[in-house]
C-alpha positions as CSV (number, residue, x, y, z in Angstrom):
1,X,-48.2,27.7,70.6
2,X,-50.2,27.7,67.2
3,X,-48.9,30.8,66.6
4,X,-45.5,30.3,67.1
5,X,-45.3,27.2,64.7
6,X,-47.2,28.9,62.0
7,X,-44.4,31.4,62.2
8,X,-41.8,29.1,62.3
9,X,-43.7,27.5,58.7
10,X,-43.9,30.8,57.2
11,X,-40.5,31.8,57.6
12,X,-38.9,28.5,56.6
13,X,-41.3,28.3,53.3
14,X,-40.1,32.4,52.8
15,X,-36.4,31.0,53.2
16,X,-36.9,28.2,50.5
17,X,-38.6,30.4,48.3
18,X,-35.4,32.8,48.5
19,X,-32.7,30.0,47.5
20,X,-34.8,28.7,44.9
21,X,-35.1,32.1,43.7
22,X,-31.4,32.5,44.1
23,X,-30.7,29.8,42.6
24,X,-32.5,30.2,39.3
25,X,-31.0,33.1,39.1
26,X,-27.8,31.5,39.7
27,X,-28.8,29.1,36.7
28,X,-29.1,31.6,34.3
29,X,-25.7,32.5,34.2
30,X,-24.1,29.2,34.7
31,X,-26.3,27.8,31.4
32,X,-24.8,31.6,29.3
33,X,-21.6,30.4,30.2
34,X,-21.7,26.9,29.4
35,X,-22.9,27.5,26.2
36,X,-20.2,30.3,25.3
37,X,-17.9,27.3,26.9
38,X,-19.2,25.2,24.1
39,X,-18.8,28.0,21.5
40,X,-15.3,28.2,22.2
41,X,-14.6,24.6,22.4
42,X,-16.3,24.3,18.7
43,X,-13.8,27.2,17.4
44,X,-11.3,26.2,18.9
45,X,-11.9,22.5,17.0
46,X,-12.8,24.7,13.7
47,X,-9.2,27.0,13.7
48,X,-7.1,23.6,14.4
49,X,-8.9,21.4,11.9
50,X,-7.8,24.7,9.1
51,X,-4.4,24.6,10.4
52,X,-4.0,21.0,9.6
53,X,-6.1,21.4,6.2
54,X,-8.6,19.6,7.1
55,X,-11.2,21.9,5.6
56,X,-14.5,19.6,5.5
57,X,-13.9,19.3,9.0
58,X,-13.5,22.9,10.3
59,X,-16.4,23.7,8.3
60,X,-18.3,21.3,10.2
61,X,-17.3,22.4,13.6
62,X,-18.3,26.6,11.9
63,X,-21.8,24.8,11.1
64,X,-22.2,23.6,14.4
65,X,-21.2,27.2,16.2
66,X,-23.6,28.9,13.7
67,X,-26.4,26.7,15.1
68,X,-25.5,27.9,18.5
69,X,-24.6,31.4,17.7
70,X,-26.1,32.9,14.2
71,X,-22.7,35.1,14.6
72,X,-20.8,37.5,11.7
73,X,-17.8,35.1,12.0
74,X,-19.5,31.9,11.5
75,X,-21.5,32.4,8.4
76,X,-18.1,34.2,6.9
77,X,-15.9,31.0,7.8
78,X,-17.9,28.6,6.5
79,X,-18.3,31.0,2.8
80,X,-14.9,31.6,2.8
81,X,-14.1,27.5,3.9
82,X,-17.0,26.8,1.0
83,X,-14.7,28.6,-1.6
84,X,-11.8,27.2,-0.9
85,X,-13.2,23.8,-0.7
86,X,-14.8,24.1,-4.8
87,X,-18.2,24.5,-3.7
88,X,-19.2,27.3,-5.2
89,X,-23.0,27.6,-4.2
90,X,-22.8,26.6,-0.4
91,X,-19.9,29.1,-1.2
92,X,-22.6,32.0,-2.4
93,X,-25.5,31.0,-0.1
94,X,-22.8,31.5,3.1
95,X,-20.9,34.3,1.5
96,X,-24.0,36.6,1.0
97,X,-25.6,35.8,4.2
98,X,-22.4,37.0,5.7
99,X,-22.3,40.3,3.9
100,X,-25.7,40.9,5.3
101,X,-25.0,40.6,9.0
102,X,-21.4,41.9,8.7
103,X,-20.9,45.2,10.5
104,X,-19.8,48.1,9.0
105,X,-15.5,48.1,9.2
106,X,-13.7,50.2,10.8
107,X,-10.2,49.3,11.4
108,X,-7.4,48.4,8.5
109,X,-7.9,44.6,9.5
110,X,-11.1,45.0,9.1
111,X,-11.7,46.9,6.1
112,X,-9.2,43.8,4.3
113,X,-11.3,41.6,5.9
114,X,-14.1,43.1,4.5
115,X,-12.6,43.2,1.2
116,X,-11.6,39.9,1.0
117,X,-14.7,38.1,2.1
118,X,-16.8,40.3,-1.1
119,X,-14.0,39.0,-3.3
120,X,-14.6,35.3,-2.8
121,X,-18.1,36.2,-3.2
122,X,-17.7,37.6,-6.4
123,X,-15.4,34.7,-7.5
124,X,-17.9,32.2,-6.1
125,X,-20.7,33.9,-8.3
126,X,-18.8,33.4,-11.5
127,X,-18.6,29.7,-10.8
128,X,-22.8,29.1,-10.2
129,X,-25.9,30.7,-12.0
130,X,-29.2,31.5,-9.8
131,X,-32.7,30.9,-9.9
132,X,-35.4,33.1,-9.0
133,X,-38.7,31.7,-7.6
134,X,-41.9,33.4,-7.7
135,X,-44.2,31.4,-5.8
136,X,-47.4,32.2,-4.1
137,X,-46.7,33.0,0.1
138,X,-46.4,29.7,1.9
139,X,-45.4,27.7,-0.6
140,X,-42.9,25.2,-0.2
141,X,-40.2,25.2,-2.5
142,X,-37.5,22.8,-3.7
143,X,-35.1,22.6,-6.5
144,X,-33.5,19.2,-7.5
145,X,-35.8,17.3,-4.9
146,X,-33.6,19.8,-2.1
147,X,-35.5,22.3,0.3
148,X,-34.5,26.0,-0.9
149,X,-33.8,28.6,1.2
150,X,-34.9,31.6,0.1
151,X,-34.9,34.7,1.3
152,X,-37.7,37.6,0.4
153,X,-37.0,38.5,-2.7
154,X,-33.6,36.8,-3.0
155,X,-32.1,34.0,-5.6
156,X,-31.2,30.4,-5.1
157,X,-27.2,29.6,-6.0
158,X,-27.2,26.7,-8.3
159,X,-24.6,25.1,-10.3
160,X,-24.8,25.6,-14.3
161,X,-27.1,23.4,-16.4
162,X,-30.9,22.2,-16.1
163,X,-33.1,22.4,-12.4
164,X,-36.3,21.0,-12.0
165,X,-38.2,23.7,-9.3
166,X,-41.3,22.8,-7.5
167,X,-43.5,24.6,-5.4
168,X,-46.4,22.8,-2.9
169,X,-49.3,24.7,-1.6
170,X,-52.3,22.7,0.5
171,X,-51.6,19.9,-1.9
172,X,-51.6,21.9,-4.9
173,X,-48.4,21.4,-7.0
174,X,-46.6,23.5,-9.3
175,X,-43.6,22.3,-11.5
176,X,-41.1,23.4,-13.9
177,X,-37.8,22.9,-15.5
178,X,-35.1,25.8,-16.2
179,X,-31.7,26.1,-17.6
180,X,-29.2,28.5,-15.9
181,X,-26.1,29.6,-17.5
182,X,-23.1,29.9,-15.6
183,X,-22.9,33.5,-13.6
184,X,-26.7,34.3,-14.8
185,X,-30.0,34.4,-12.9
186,X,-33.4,33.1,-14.5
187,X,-37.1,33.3,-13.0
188,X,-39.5,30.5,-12.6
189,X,-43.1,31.9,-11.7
190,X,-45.0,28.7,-10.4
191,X,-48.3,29.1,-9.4
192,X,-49.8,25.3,-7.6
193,X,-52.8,24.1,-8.9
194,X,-54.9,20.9,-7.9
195,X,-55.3,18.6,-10.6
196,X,-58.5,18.4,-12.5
197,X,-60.6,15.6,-12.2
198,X,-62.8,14.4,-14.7
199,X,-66.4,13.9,-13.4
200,X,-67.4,10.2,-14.6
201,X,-69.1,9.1,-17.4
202,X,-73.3,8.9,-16.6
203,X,-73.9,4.8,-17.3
204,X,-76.5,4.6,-20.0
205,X,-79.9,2.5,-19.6
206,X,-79.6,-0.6,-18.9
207,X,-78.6,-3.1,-21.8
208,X,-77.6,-0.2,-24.0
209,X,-75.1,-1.4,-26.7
210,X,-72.9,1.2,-28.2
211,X,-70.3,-0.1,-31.5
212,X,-66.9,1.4,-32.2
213,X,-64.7,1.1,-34.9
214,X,-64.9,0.0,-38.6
215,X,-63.9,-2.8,-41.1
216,X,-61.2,-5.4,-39.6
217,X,-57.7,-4.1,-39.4
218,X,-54.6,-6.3,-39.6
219,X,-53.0,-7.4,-36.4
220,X,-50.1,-5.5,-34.7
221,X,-46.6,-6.3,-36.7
222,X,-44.3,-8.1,-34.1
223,X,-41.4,-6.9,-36.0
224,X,-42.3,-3.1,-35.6
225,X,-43.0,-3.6,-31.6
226,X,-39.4,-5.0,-31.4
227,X,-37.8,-2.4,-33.3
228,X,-39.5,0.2,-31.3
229,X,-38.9,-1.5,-27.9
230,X,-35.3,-1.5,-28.6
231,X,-35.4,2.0,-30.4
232,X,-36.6,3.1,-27.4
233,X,-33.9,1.4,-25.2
234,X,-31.1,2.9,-27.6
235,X,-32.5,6.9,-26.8
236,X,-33.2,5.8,-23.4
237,X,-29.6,4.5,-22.4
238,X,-27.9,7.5,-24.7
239,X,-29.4,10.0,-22.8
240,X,-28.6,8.8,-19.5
241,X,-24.9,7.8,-20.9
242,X,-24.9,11.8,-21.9
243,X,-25.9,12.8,-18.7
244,X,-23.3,11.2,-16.9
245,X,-20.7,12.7,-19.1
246,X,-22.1,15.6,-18.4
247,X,-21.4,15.1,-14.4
248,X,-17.8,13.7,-15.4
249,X,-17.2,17.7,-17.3
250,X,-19.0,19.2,-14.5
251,X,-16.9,17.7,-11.9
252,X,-13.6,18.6,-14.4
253,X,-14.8,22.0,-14.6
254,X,-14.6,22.1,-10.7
255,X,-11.2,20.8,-10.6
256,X,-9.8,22.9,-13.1
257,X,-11.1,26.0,-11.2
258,X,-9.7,24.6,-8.1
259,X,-6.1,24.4,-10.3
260,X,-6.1,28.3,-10.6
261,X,-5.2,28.6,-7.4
262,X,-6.0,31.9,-4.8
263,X,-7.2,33.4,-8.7
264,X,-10.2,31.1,-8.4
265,X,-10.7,32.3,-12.0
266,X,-10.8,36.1,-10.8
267,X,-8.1,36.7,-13.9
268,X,-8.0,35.0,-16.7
269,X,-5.5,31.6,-16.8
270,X,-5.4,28.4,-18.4
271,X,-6.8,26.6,-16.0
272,X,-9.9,28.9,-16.0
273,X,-9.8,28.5,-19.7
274,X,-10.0,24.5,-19.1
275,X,-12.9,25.1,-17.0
276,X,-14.9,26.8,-19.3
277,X,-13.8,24.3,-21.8
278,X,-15.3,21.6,-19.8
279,X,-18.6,23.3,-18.8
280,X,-19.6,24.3,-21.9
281,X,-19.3,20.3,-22.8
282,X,-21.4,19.5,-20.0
283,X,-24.2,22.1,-21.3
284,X,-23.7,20.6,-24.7
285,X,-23.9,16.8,-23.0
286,X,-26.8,17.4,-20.9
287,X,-29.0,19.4,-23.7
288,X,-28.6,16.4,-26.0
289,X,-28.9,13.8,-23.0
290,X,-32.5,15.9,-22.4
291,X,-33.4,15.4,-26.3
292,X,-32.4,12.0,-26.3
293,X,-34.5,10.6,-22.9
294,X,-37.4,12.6,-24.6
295,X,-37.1,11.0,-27.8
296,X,-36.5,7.7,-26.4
297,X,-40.1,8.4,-24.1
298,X,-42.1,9.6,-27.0
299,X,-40.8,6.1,-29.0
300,X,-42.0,3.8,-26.1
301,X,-45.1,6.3,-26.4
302,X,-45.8,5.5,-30.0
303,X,-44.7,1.8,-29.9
304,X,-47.4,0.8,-26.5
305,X,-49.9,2.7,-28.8
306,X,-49.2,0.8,-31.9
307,X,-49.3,-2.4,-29.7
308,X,-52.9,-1.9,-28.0
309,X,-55.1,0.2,-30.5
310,X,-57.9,-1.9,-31.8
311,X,-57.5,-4.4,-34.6
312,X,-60.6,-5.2,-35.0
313,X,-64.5,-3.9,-34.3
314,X,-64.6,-2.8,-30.9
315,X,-67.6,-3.0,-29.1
316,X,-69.1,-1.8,-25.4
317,X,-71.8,-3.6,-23.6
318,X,-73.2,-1.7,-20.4
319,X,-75.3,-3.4,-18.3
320,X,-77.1,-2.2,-14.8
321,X,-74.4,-4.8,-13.1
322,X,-70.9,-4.2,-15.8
323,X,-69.3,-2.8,-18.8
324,X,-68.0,-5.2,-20.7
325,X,-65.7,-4.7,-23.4
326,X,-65.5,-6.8,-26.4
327,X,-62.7,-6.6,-29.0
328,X,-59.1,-7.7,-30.4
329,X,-56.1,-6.1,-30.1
């Protein structure tokens, strides 16, 4: 009788082990297809949100497929969607990652398609300039404050004008500033560094007095404070007014590109001439803004210094419990 229901166990547990079997394998499939189901459904959401020009959106829905499936078509929809939108360096970064997965053509369709897609690259590229980092392995890297994706070897796409580049290694920092011109490519080598710390100053014995300074000066001049306060102010705010005119140009620039039409400024054309027009200004507004915020610093610099160096004979008192320090400024 044991031996009967220890059969009758075994081959119900064997059963149960066979439909869960089955039906993980049965899973598999099911979760393929709902996913390509979900694919699909995000295409089909991308090609009606072009038809009805709504471009932001379509390129939204191509995002979303790419995160599901890294295909040819996506990254080449959202380039070409880039272009056509003005934005010339999501426009690049897309664009060249889809002329690295993009199989070789073989059919007339696909040899246009081809051909087209390398076009609006090459458009896109005269639009942006793009910065080379050299960085140590591991190191993070951002431009503007932005994470940068960087493949080995490869340049960042960044719109014309001044980037501020940082790379972070184990809390070692590395910083720098560069200044792309339009459809060029510049290297920044940054190597992080910890900052240096200054070991501190051995206290001498106790009750030790040491004197600084000389004969009485005359107090700090009120009227020169003021003057450099607001000297100060008048650099500070010209350099930020500067800057944003150099946005206002930028965003001009982008517009009148936009104007040429399919040409994209492929052929020469008014409207590409406008462009240029207005870039150049922003360069020009942005390198003066630059002078004028460091002008404005190196005022404030000078006018704090002026305020608090020592008027009169300075002296240091250093005691086994303080340091006291005695003067007037």
């Amino acid at each position: 009788m044991v031996r009967v229901l220890r059969s009758k166990m075994a081959l119900q547990a064997g059963v149960a082990l066979s439909l869960l079997l089955a039906g993980r394998a049965e899973a598999q499939p099911e979760a393929s297809s709902a996913a390509a189901q979900a694919r699909a459904q995000l295409a089909a959401q991308a090609n009606t949100a072009f038809r009805e020009g709504r471009y932001a959106d379509s390129r939204e829905a191509w995002l979303s497929v790419w995160e599901l499936d890294r295909s040819q078509v996506a990254a080449c929809n959202i380039g070409a969607l880039s272009h056509r939108m003005g934005d010339p360096v999501m426009a690049v970064r897309w664009l060249t990652r889809c002329k690295e997965i993009m199989r070789a053509p073989k059919t007339p369709d696909e040899r246009a398609l081809y051909a087209s897609r390398l076009a609006d690259l090459a458009r896109a590229r005269q639009l942006v300039g793009e910065v080379r980092v050299v960085a140590p392995a591991g190191a993070m890297i951002t431009i503007d404050g932005e994470p940068a994706e960087i493949a080995a070897g490869g340049a960042v796409p960044v719109l014309p004008g001044r980037h501020v580049v940082r790379a972070e290694l184990n809390g070692a920092i590395a910083e720098a500033e560069v200044n792309v011109p339009r459809g060029e490519t510049r290297e920044s080598r940054l190597t992080p560094r910890n900052p240096e710390t200054r070991p501190p100053a051995r206290a001498q014995a106790s009750g030790a007095r040491v004197a600084r300074g000389g004969p009485p000066a005359p107090t700090a001049s009120r009227a020169v404070v003021i003057a450099g306060g607001i000297g100060a102010g008048v650099f500070v705010a010209a350099g930020a007014g500067l800057f944003a005119l150099g946005e206002v140009e930028l965003n001009a620039g982008i517009r009148a590109a936009q104007d040429a039409g399919p040409n994209r400024c492929y052929l020469p054309s008014p409207a590409c001439d406008r462009a240029h027009a207005h870039w150049d200004t922003m360069e020009t507004a942005r390198a003066f803004g630059a002078a004028s915020l460091i002008l404005g610093g190196a005022v404030a610099a000078g006018t704090l210094a002026y305020a608090l160096w020592p008027r009169q004979r300075a002296e240091v008192v250093v005691s086994a419990g303080a340091v006291a320090v005695r003067g007037v400024w």
